[in-house]
Each structure stands twice: as C-alpha cells, then as structure tokens.
C-alpha positions in Angstrom: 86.1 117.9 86.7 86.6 121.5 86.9 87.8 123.4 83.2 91.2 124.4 85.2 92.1 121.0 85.7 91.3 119.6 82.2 93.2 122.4 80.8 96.3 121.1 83.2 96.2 117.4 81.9 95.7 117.9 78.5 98.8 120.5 79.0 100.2 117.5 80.6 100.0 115.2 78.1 101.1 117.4 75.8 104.5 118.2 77.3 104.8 115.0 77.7 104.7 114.0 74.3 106.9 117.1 72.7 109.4 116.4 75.6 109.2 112.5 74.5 109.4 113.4 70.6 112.9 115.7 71.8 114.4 112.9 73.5 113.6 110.1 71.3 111.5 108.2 74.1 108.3 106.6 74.4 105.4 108.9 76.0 105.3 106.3 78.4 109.2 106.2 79.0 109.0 110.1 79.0 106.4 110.1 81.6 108.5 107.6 83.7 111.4 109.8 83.7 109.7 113.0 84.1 107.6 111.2 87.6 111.3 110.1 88.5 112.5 113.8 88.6 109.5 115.4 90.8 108.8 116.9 87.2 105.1 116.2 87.7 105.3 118.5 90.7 106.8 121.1 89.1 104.2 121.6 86.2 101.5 121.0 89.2 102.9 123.7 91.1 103.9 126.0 88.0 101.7 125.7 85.4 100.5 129.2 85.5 103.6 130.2 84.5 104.4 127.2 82.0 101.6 127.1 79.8 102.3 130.5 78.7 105.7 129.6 77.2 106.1 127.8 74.0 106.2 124.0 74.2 110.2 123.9 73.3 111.1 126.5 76.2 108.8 124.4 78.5 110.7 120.9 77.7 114.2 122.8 77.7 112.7 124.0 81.1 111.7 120.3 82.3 114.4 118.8 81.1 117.1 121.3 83.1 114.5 120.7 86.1 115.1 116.9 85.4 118.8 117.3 85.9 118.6 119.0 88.4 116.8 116.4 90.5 118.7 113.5 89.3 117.7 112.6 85.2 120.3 112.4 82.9 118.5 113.2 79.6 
C-alpha cells in the first residue's frame, strides 16, 4: 500500500473519531452516518485540501457536508 493512501486512512479514522467525540456517537455510528451522507466521498475526493485544516474545521466542514446530503447531526 502506497504512503499516500496510509496517510488517507489513518486521516480517515481520525476524523472519524473527533467528528464521533463532537457528536456524542460511537466511531462506528459516526462512520455509519458519515457513509450515509457520501461523506466518505468527499474526504476521498478532497483530502488534499482537508488534511491541511485543523481537525475541528474539518468536522464543522463534514458535518455541514452531512446536511447537506441528508444527515441531521
């Protein structure tokens, strides 16, 4: 497995788990909802840009993506 995709799951499963601690969910849960709401596609397709922000702006980010596409979080 290449170093750029490592770095994208572990960035992955770190989102996860702050955007998970903000919302009072599970990781599982979080991951759930996230999936639900095409978020998965968004850090896949904009992780360049994500990974550069802090962890808050990128859950604040996720979770207006969320709404967006449906979540209610």
């Amino acid at each position: 497995m290449s170093k750029d995709r490592v770095d994208i799951i572990e960035y992955t499963i770190a989102l996860i788990s702050e955007f998970a601690r903000k919302f009072g969910l599970s990781e599982s849960e979080a991951f759930g909802y996230i999936d639900r709401c095409n978020g998965m596609k968004l850090i896949e397709e904009c992780y360049g840009i994500m990974h550069t922000l802090s962890f808050a702006d990128s859950v604040d980010g996720m979770a207006a993506y969320c709404r967006k596409h449906g979540g209610t979080l």
